[in-house]
TIROGU-69611 format. One record per residue (C-alpha): residue number from 1; x, y, z. Coordinates in pm, 1 decimal. Layout:
+-----+----------+----------+----------+
! pos !        u !        v !        w !
+-----+----------+----------+----------+
! NUM !        X !        Y !        Z !
...
+-----+----------+----------+----------+
END
This chain:
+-----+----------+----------+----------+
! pos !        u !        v !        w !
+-----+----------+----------+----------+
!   1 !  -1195.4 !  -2513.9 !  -1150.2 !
!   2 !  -1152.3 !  -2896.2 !  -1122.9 !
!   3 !  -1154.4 !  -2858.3 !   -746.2 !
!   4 !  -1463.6 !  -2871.5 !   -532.5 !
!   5 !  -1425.3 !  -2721.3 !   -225.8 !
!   6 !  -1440.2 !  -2406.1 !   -169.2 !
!   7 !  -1227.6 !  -2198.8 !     44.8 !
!   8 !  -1342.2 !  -1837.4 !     24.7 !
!   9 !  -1076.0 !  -1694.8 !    290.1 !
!  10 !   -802.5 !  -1612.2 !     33.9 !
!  11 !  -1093.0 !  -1493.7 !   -205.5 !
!  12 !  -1226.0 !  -1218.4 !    -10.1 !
!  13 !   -927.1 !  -1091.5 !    156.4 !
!  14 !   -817.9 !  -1031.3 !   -204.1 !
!  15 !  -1124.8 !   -861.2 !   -362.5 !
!  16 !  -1091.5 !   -643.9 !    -38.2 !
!  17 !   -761.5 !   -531.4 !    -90.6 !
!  18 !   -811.8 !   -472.9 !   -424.6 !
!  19 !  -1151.9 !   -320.4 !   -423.1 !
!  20 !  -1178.3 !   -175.9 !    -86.5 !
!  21 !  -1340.2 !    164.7 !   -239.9 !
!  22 !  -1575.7 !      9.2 !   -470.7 !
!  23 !  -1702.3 !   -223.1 !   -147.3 !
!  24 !  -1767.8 !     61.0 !    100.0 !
!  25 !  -1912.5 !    272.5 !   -153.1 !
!  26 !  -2158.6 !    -24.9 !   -273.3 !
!  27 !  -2256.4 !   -132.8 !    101.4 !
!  28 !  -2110.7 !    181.8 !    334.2 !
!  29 !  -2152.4 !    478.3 !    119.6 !
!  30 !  -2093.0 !    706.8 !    428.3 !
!  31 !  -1823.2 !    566.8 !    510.2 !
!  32 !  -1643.2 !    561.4 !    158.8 !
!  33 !  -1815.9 !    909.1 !    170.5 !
!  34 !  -1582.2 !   1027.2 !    500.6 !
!  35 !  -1281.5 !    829.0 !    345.6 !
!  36 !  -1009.1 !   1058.7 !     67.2 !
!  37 !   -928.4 !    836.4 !   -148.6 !
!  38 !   -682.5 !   1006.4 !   -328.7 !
!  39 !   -470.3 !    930.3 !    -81.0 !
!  40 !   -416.7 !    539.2 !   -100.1 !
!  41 !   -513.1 !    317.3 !    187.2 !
!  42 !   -226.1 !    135.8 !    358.3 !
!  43 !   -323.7 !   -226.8 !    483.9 !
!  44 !   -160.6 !   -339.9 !    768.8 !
!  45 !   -135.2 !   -720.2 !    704.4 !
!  46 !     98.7 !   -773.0 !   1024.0 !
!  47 !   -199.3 !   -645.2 !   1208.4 !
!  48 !   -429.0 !   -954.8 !   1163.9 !
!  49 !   -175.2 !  -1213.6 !   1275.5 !
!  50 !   -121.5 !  -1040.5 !   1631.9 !
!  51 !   -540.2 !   -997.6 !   1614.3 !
!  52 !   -576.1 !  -1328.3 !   1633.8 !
!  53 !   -460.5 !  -1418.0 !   1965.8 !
!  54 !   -674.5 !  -1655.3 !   2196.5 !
!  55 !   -953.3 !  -1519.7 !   2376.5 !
!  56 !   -927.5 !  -1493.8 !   2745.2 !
!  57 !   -999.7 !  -1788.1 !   2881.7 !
!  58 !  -1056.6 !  -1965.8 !   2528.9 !
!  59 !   -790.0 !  -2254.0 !   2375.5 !
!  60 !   -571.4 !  -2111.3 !   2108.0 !
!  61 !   -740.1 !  -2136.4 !   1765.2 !
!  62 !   -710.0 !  -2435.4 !   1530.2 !
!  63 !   -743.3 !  -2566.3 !   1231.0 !
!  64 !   -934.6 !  -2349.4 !    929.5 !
!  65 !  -1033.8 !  -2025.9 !   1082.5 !
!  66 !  -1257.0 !  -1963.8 !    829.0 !
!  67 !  -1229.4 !  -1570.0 !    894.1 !
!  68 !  -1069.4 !  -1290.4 !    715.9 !
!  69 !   -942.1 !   -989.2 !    898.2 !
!  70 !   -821.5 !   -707.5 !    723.0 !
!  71 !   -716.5 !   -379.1 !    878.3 !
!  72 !   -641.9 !    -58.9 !    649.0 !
!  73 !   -501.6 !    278.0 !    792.7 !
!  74 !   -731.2 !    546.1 !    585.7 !
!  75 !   -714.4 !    921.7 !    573.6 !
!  76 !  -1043.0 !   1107.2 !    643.0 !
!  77 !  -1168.7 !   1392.2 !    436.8 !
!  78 !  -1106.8 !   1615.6 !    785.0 !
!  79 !   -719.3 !   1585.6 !    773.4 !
!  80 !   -704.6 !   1267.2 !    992.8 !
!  81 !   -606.7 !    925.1 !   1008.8 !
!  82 !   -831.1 !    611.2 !   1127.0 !
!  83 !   -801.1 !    270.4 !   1087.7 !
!  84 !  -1074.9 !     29.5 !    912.5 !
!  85 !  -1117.4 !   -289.2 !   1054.6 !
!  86 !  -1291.6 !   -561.5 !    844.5 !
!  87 !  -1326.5 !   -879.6 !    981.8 !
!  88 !  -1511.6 !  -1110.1 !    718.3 !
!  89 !  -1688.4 !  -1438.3 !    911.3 !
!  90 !  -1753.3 !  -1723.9 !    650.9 !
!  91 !  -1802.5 !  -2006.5 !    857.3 !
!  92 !  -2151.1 !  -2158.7 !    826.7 !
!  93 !  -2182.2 !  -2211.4 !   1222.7 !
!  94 !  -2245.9 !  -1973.8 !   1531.9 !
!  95 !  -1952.8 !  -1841.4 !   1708.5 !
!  96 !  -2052.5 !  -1758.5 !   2045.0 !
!  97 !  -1725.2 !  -1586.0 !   2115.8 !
!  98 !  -1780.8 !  -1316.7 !   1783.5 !
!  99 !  -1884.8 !  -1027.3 !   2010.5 !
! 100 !  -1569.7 !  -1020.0 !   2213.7 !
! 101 !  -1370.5 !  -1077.8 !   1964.0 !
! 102 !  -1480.5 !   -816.3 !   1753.3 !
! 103 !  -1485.7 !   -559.5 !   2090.4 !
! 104 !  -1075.8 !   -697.6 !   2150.7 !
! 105 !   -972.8 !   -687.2 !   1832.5 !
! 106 !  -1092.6 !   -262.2 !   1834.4 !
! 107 !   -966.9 !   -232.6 !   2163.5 !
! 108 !   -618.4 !   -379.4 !   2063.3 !
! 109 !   -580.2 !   -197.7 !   1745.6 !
! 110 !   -695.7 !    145.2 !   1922.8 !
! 111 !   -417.4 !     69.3 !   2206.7 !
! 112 !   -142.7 !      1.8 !   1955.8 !
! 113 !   -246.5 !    277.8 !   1723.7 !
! 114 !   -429.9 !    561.9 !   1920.6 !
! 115 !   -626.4 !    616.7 !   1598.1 !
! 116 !   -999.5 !    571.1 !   1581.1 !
! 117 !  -1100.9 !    231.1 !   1451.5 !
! 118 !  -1444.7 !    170.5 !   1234.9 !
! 119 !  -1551.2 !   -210.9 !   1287.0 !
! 120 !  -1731.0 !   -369.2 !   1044.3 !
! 121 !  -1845.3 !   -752.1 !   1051.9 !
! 122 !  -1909.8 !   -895.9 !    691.9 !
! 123 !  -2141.5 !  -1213.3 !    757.1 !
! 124 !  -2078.4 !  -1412.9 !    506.4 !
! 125 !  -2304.9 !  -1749.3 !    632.9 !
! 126 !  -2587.9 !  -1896.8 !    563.8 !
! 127 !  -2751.3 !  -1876.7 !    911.8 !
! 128 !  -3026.1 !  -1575.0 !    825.4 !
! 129 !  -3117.9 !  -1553.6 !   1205.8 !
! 130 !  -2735.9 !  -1488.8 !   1342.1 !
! 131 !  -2651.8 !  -1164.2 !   1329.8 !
! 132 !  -2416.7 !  -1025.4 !   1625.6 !
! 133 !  -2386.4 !   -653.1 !   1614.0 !
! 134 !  -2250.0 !   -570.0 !   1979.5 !
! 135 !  -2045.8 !   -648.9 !   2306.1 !
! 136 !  -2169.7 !   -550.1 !   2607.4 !
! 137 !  -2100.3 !   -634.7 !   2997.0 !
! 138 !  -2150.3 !   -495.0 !   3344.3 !
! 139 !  -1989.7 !   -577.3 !   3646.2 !
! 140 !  -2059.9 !   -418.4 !   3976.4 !
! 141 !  -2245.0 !   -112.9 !   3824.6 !
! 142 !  -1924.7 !    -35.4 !   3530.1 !
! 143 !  -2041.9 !    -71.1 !   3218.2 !
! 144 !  -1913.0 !   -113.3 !   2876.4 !
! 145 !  -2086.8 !   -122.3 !   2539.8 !
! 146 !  -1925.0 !   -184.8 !   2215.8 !
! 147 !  -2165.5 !   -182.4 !   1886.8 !
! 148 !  -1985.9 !   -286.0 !   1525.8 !
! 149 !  -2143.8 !   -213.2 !   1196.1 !
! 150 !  -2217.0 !   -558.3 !   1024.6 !
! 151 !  -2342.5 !   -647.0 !    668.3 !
! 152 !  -2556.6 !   -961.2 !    635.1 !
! 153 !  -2472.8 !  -1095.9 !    268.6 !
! 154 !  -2736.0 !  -1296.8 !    283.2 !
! 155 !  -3004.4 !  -1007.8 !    303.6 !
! 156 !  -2904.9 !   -969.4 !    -87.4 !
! 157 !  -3013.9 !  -1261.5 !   -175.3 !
! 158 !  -3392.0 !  -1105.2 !   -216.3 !
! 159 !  -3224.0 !   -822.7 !   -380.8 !
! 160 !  -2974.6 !  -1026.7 !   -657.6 !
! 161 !  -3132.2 !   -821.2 !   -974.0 !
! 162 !  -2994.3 !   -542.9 !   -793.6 !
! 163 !  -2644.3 !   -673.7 !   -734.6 !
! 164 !  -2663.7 !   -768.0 !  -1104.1 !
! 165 !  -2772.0 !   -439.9 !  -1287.4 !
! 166 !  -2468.4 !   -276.8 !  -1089.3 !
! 167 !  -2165.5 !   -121.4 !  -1236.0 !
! 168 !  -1981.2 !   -127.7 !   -912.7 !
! 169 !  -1725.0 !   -448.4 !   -942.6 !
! 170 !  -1827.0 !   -530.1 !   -604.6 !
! 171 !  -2136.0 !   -633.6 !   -690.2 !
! 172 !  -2048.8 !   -921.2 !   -893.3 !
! 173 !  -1778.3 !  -1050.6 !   -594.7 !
! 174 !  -2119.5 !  -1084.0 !   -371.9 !
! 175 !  -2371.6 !  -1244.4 !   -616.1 !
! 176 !  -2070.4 !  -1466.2 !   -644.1 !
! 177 !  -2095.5 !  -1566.1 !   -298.5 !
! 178 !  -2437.6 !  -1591.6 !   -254.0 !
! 179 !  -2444.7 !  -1832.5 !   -539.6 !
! 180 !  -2212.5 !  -2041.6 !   -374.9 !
! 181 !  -2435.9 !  -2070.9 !    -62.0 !
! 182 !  -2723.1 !  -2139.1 !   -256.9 !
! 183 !  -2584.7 !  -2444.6 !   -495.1 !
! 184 !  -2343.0 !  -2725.7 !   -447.1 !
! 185 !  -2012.5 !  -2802.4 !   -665.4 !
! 186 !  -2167.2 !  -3062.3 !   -832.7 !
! 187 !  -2510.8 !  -2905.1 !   -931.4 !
! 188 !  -2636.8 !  -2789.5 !  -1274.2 !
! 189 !  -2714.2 !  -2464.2 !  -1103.3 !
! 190 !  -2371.8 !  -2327.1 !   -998.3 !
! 191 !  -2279.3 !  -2363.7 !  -1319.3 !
! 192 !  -2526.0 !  -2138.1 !  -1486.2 !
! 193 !  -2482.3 !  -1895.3 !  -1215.9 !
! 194 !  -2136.0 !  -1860.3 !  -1245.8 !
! 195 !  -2195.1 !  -1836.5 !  -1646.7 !
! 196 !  -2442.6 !  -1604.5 !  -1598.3 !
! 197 !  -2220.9 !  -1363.7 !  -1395.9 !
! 198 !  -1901.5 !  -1408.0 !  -1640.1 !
! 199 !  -2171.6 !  -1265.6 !  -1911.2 !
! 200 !  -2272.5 !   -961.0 !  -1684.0 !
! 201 !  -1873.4 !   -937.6 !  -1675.5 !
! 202 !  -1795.9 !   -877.8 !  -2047.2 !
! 203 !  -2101.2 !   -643.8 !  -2077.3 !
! 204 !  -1994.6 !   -408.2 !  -1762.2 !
! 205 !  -1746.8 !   -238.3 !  -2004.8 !
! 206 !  -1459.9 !   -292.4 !  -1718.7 !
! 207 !  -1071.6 !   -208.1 !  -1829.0 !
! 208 !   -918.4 !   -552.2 !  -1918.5 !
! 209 !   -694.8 !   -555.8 !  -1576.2 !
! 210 !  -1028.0 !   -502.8 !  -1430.0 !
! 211 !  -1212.8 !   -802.1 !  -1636.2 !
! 212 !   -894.9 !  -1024.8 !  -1550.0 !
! 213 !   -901.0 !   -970.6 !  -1186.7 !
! 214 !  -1305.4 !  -1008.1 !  -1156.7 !
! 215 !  -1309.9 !  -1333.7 !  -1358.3 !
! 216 !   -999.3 !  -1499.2 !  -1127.7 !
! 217 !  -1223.5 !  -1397.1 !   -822.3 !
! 218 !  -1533.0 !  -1509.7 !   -920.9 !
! 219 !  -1368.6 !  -1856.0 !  -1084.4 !
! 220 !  -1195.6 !  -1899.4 !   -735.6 !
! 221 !  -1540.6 !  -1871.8 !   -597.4 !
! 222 !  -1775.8 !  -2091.9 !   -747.0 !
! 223 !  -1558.6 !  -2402.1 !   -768.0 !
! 224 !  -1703.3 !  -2678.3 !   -940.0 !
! 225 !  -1711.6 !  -3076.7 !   -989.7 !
! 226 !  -1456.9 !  -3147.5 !  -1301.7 !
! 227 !  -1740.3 !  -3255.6 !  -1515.2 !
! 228 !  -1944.1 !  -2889.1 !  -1488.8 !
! 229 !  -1592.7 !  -2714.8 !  -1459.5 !
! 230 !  -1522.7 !  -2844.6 !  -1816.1 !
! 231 !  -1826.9 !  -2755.2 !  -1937.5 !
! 232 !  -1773.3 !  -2395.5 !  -1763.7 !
! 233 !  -1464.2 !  -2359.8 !  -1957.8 !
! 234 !  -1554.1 !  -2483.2 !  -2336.9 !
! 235 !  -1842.6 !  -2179.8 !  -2269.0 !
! 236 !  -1612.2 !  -1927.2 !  -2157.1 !
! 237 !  -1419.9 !  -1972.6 !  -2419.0 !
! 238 !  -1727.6 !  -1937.5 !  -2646.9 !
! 239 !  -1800.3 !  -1572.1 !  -2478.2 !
! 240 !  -1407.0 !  -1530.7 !  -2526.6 !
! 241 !  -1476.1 !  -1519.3 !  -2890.1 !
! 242 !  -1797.2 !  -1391.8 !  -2915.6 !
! 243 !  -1695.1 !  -1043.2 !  -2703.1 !
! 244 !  -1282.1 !  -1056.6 !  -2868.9 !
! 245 !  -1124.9 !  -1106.8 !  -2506.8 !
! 246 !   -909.4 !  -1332.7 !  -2361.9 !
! 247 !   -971.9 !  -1420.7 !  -1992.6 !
! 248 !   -663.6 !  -1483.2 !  -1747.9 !
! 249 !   -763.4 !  -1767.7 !  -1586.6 !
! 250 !   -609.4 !  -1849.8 !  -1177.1 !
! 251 !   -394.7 !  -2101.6 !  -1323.8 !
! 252 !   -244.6 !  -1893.0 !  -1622.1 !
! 253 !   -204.5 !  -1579.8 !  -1402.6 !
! 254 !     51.7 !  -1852.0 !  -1156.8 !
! 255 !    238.5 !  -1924.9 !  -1456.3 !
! 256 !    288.2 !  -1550.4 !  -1555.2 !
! 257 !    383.2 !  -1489.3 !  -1212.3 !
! 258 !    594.0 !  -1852.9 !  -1180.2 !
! 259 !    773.4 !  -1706.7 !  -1569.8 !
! 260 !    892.0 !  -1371.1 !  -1388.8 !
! 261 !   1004.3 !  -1537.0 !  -1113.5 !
! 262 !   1244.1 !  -1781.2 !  -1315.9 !
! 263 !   1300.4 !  -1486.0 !  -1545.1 !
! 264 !   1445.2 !  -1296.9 !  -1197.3 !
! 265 !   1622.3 !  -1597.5 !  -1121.2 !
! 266 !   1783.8 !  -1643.4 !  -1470.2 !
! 267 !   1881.9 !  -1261.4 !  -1452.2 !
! 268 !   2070.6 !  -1356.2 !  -1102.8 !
! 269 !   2267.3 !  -1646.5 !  -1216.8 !
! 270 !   2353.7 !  -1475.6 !  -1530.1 !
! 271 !   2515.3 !  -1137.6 !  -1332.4 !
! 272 !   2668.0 !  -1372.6 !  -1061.2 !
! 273 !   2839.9 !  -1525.6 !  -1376.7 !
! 274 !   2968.4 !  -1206.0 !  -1543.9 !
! 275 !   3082.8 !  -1101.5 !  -1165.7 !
! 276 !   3313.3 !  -1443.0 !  -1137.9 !
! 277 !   3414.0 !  -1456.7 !  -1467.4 !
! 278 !   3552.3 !  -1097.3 !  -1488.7 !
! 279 !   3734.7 !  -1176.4 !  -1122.0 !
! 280 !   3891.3 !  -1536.3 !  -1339.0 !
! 281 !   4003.6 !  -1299.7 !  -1611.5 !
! 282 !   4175.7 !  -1043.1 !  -1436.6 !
! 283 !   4353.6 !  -1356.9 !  -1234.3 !
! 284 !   4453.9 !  -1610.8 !  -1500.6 !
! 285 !   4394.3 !  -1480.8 !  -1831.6 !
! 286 !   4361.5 !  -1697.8 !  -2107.0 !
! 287 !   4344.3 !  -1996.2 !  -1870.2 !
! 288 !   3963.6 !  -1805.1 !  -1713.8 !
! 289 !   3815.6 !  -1938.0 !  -2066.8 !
! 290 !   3790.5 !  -2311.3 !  -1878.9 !
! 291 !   3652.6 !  -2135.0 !  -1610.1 !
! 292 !   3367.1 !  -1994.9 !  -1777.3 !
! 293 !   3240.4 !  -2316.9 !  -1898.5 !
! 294 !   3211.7 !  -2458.3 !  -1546.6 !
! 295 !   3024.2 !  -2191.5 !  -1429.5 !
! 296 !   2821.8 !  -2221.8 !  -1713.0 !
! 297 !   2719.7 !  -2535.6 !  -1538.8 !
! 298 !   2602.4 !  -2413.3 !  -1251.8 !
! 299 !   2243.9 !  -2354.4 !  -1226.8 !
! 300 !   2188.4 !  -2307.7 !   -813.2 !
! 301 !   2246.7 !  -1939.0 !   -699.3 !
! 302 !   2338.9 !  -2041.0 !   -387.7 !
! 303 !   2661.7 !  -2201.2 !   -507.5 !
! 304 !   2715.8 !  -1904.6 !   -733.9 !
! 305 !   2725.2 !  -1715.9 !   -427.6 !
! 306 !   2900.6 !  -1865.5 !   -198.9 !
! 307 !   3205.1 !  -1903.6 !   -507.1 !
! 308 !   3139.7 !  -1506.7 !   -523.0 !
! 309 !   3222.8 !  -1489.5 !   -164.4 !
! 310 !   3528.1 !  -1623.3 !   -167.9 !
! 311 !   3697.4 !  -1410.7 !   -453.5 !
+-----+----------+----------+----------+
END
């Protein structure tokens, strides 16, 4: 949590995916309500890359969208299929294009999917008089009107005890963010907020996958200065002891992940080994014990390989 700025694209399009229910239910209950989820939503992550084409009209976009689109193919309680569209705006500044882009990005998915599309537009800025909810134009007497749903974060601000007294993990992902509008990496502030929330954590009474994957979101979140981010930690690991958990930090979780991925990598050399070894074996007998040791040696899989490939 050395790192102070904060980049809350990656952060949301993961809580999303992972807690897609939980977040309709908490902010769209009819819509979770029309939604059977015992069938598994199916996110269509190729989707938002072709989304994103330029606007008619309108350069290609650079640089740090600061956006998050995320499309999931649902089944309705009726039988049917639909698409949910969630396209999550971060960026602290007006976008005078949002309207279209929301109405082309519906029209798109509708005319590659023939399914009906719900639109939703998360607002995730500090701006508390922006708030685009539709697209509408007329031309010669034809007319076309396009209204998305859209959640204001920042309306929760007045309603934080709320938020807090929750049991829905959501709830925790969005008090998250509206501390980090309200405070600055280096201030006092953030750091009791984000203290404060990792105590509302442990006393939720979430499975431990659950408390592992809230506490890496809300630690991506409210980055801090290295001095406060140190402090942060020596009191985590105070609430560590106090409530007998251990908390998976960001960090820890990429060296579980970067472990597996060496132990795959190990398990590939070692049968590309036992493959060219047997072939030496079978060839030259006692002669394939020299062999052996010079594979042993060899620690890139791509030279296993391409030794494989000529046997």
């Amino acid at each position: 949590m050395s790192r102070t700025r904060n980049n809350l694209d990656p952060v949301w399009k993961e809580a999303l995916t992972a807690y897609l229910p939980d977040f309709l239910e908490l902010f769209l209950p009819e819509v979770h309500q029309a939604i059977d989820w015992t069938i598994a939503p199916v996110f269509l992550d190729g989707e938002t890359r072709s989304l994103r084409r330029a606007l008619p009209g309108q350069p290609a976009p650079r640089g740090q969208r600061r956006q998050v689109d995320l499309v999931a193919r649902v089944h309705l309680k009726g039988g049917h299929e639909a698409l949910v569209l969630l396209h999550v705006e971060v960026q602290s500044q007006r976008d005078p294009h949002f309207e279209l882009r929301m109405s082309l990005y519906r029209h798109r998915l509708f005319d590659r999917h023939g399914l009906p599309v719900f639109s939703l537009a998360v607002l995730g800025d500090a701006d508390p008089e922006w708030r685009p909810c539709c697209h509408d134009t007329e031309f010669l007497g034809c007319r076309s009107y396009f209204r998305f749903a859209t959640l204001k974060l920042l309306d929760w601000k007045e309603r934080r005890a709320e938020l807090e007294a929750s049991t829905n993990p959501f709830a925790l992902v969005v008090a998250a963010h509206l501390a980090v509008l309200e405070t600055r990496p280096d201030q006092p502030a953030r750091l009791a907020l984000a203290l404060r929330l990792v105590r509302l954590l442990l006393q939720r009474g979430f499975s431990q996958g659950e408390t592992d994957g809230l506490y890496r979101l809300l630690e991506a979140m409210m980055t801090m200065s290295k001095t406060l981010a140190e402090a942060f930690d020596a009191e985590v690991a105070r609430l560590e002891e106090e409530h007998a958990v251990k908390l998976i930090t960001r960090s820890e979780m990429r060296g579980i992940k970067k472990g597996r991925l060496e132990g795959r990598l190990e398990g590939r050399l070692e049968g590309q080994r036992r493959m060219l070894q047997g072939v030496a074996s079978a060839r030259f007998g006692e002669a394939a014990s020299e062999i052996a040791g010079a594979l042993e040696a060899i620690g890139d899989p791509e030279v296993l390989l391409r030794l494989a490939g000529t046997v």
